[in-house]
N, CA, C and O atoms as a GROMACS GRO file, in nm:
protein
  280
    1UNK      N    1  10.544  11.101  12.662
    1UNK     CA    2  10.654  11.118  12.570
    1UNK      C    3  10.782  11.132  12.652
    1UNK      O    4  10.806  11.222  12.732
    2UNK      N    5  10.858  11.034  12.622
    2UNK     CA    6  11.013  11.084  12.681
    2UNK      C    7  11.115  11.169  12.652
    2UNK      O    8  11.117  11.197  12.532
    3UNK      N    9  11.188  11.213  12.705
    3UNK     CA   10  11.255  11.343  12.688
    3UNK      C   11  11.336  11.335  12.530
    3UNK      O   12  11.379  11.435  12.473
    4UNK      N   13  11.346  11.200  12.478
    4UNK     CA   14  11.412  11.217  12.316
    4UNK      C   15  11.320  11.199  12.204
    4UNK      O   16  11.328  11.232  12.086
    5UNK      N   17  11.214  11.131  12.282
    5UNK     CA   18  11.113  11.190  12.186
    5UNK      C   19  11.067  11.335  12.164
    5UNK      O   20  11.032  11.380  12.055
    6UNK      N   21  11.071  11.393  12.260
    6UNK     CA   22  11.067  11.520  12.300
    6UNK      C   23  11.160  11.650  12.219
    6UNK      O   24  11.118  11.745  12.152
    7UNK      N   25  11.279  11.615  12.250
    7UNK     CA   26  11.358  11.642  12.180
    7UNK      C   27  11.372  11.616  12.014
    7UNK      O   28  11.445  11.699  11.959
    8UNK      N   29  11.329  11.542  11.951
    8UNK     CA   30  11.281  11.509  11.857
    8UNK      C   31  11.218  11.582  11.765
    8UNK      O   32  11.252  11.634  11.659
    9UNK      N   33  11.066  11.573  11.862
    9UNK     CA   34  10.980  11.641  11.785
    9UNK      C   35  10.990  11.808  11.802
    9UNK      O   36  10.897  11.880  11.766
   10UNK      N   37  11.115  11.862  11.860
   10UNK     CA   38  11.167  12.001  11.896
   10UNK      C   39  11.232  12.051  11.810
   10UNK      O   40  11.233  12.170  11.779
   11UNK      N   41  11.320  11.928  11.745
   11UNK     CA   42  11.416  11.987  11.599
   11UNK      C   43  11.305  11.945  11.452
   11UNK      O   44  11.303  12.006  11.345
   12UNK      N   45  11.228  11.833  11.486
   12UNK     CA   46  11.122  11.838  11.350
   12UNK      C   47  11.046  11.919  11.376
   12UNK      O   48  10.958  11.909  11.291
   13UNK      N   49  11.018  12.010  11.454
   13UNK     CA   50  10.944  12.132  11.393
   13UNK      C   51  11.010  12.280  11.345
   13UNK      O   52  10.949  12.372  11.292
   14UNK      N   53  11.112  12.276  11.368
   14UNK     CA   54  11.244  12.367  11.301
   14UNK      C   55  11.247  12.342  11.191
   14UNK      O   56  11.293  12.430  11.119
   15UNK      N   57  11.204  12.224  11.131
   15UNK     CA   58  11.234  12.230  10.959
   15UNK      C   59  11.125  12.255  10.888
   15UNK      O   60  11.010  12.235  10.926
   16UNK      N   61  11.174  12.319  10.741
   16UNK     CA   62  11.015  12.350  10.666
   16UNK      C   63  10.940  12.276  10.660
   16UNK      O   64  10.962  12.156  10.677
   17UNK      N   65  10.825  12.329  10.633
   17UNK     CA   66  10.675  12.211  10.626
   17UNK      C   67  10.673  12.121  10.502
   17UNK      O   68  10.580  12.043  10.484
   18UNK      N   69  10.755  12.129  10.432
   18UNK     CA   70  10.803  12.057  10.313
   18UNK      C   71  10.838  11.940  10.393
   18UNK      O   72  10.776  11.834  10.398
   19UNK      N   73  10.947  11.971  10.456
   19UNK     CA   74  11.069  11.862  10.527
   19UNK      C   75  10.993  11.822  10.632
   19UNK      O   76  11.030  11.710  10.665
   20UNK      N   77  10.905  11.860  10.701
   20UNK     CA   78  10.824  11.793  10.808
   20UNK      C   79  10.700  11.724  10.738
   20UNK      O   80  10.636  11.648  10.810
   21UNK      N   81  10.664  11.738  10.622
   21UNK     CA   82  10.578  11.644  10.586
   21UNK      C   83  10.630  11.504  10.530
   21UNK      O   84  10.569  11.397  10.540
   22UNK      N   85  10.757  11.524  10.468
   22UNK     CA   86  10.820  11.420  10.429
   22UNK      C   87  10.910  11.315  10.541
   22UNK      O   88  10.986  11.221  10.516
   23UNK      N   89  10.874  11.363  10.648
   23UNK     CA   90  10.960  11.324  10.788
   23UNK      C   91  10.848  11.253  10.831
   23UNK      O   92  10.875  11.148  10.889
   24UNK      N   93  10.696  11.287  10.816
   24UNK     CA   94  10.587  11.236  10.853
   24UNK      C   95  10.561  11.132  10.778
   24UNK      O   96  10.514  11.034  10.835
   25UNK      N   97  10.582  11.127  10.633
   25UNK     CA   98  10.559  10.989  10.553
   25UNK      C   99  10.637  10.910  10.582
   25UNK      O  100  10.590  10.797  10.579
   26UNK      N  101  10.772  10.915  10.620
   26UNK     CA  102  10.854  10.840  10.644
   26UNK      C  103  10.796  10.768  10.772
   26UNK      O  104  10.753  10.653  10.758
   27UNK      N  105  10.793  10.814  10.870
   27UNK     CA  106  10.796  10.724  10.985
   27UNK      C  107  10.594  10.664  10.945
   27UNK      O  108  10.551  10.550  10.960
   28UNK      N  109  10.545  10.739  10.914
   28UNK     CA  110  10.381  10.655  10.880
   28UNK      C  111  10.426  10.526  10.777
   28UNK      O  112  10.371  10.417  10.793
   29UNK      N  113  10.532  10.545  10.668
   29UNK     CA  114  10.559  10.445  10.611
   29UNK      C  115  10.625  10.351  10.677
   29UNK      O  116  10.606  10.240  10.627
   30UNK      N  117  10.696  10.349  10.770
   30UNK     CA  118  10.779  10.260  10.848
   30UNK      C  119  10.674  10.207  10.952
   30UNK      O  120  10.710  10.094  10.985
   31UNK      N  121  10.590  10.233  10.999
   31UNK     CA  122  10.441  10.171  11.065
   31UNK      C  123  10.350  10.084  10.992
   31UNK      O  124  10.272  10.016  11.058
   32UNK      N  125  10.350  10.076  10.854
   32UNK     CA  126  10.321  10.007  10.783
   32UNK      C  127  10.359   9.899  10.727
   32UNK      O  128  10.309   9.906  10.614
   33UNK      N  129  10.405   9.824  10.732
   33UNK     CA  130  10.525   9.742  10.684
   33UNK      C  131  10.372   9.570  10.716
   33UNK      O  132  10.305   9.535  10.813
   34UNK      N  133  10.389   9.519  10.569
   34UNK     CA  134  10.317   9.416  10.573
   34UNK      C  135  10.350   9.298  10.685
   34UNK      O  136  10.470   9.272  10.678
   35UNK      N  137  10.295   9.233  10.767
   35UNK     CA  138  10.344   9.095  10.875
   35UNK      C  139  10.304   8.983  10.778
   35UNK      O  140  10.192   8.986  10.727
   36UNK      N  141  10.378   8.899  10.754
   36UNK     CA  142  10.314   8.798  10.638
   36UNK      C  143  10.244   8.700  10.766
   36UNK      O  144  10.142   8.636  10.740
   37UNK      N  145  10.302   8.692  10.896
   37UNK     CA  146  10.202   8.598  10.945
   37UNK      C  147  10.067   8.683  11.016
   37UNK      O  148   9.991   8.606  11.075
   38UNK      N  149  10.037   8.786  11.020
   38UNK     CA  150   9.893   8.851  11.052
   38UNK      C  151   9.846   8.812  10.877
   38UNK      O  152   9.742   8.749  10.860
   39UNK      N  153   9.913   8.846  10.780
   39UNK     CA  154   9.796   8.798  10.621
   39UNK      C  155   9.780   8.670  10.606
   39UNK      O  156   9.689   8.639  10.529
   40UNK      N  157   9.869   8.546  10.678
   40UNK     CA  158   9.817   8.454  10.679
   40UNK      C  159   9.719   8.406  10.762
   40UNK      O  160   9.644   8.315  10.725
   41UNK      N  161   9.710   8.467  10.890
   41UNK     CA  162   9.568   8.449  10.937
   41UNK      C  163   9.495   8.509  10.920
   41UNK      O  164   9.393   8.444  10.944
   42UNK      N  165   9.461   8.639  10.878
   42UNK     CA  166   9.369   8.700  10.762
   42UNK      C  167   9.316   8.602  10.677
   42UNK      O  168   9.193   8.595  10.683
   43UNK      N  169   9.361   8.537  10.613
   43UNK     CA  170   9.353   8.431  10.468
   43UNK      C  171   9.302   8.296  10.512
   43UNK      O  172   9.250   8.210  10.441
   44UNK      N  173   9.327   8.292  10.650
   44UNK     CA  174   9.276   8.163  10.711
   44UNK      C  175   9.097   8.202  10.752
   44UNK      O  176   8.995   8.135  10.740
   45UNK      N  177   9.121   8.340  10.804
   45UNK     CA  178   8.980   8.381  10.868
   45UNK      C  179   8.888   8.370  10.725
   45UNK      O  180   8.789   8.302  10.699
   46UNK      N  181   8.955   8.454  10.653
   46UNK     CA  182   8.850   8.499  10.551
   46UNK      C  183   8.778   8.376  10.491
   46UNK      O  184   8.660   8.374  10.456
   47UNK      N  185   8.902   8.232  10.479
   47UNK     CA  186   8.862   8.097  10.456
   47UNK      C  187   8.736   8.052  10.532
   47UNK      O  188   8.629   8.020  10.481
   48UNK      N  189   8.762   8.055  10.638
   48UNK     CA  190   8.621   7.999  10.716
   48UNK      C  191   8.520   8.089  10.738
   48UNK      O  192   8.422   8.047  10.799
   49UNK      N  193   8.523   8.196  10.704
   49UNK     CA  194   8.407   8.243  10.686
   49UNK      C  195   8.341   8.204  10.530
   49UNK      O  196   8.227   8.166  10.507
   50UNK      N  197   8.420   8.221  10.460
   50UNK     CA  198   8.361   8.189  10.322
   50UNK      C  199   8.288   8.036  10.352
   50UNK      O  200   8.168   8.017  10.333
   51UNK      N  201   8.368   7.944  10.396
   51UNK     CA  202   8.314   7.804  10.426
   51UNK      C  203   8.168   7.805  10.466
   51UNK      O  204   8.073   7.753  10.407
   52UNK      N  205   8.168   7.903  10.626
   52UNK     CA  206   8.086   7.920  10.662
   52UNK      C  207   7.957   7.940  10.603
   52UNK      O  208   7.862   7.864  10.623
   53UNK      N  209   7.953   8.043  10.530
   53UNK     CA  210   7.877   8.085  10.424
   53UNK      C  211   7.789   8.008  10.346
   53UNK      O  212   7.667   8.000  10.332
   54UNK      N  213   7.938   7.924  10.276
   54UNK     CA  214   7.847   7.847  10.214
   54UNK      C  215   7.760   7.724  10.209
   54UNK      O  216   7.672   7.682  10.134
   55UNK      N  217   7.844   7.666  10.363
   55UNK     CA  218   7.741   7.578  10.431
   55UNK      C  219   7.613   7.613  10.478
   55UNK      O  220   7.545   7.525  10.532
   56UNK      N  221   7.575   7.712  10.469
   56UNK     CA  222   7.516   7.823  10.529
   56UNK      C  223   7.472   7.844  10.630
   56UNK      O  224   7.356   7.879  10.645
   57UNK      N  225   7.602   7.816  10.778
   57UNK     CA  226   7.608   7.858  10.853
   57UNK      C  227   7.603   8.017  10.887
   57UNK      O  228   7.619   8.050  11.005
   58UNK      N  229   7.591   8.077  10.827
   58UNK     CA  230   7.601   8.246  10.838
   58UNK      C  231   7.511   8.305  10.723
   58UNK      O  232   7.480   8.257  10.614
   59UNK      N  233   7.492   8.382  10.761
   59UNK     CA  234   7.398   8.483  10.636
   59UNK      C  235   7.462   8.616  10.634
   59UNK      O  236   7.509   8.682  10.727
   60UNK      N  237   7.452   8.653  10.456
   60UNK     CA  238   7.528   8.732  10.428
   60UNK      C  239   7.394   8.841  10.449
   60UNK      O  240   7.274   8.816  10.433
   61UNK      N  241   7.481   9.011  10.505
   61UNK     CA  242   7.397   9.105  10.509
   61UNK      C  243   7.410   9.202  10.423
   61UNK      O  244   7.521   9.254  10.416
   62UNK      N  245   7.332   9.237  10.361
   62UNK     CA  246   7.411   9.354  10.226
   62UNK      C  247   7.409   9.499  10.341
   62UNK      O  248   7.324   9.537  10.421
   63UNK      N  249   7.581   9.567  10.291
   63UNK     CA  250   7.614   9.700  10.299
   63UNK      C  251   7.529   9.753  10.329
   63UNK      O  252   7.551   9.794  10.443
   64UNK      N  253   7.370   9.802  10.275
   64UNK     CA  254   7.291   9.902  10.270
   64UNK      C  255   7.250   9.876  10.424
   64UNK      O  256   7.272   9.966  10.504
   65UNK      N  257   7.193   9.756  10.469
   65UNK     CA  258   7.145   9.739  10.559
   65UNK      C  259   7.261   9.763  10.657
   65UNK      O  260   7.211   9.792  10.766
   66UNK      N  261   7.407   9.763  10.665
   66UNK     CA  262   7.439   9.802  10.784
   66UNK      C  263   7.495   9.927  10.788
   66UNK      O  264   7.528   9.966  10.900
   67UNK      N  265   7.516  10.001  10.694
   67UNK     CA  266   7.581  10.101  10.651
   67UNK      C  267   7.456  10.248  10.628
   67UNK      O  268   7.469  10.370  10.634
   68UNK      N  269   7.377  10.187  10.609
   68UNK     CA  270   7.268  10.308  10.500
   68UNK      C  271   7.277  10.300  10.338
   68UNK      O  272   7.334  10.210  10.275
   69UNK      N  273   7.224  10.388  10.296
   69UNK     CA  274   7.253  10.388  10.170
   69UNK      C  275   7.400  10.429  10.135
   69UNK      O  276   7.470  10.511  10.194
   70UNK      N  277   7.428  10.358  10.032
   70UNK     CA  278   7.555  10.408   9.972
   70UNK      C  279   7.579  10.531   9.850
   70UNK      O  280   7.693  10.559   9.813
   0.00000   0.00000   0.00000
């Protein structure tokens, strides 16, 4: 951590836990922010796998088996 980050997180903990939780959504919301070109290759992957599938190059595994019971 550098010294203004530092500094930073020195005056956000001076404020109520009200105001430091809402200081926390803020910057978690600003980390979030959709990339339209990571969902378009998302949308491309998910494409060829479905393809995959149904050529039936791949076999689908049900949840239970990799997960446990649900």
């Amino acid at each position: 951590m550098n010294a203004r980050t530092k500094e930073l997180a020195a005056l956000a903990t001076r404020l109520k836990p009200d105001e430091r939780f809402a200081l926390v959504e803020e910057i978690l919301h600003s980390l979030d922010r959709p990339d339209p070109e990571i969902d378009r290759l998302w949308q491309e992957e998910a494409e060829r796998r479905l393809a995959a599938y149904r050529a039936g190059k791949v076999k689908a595994v049900a949840a239970e088996d990799l997960l446990g019971p649900l």
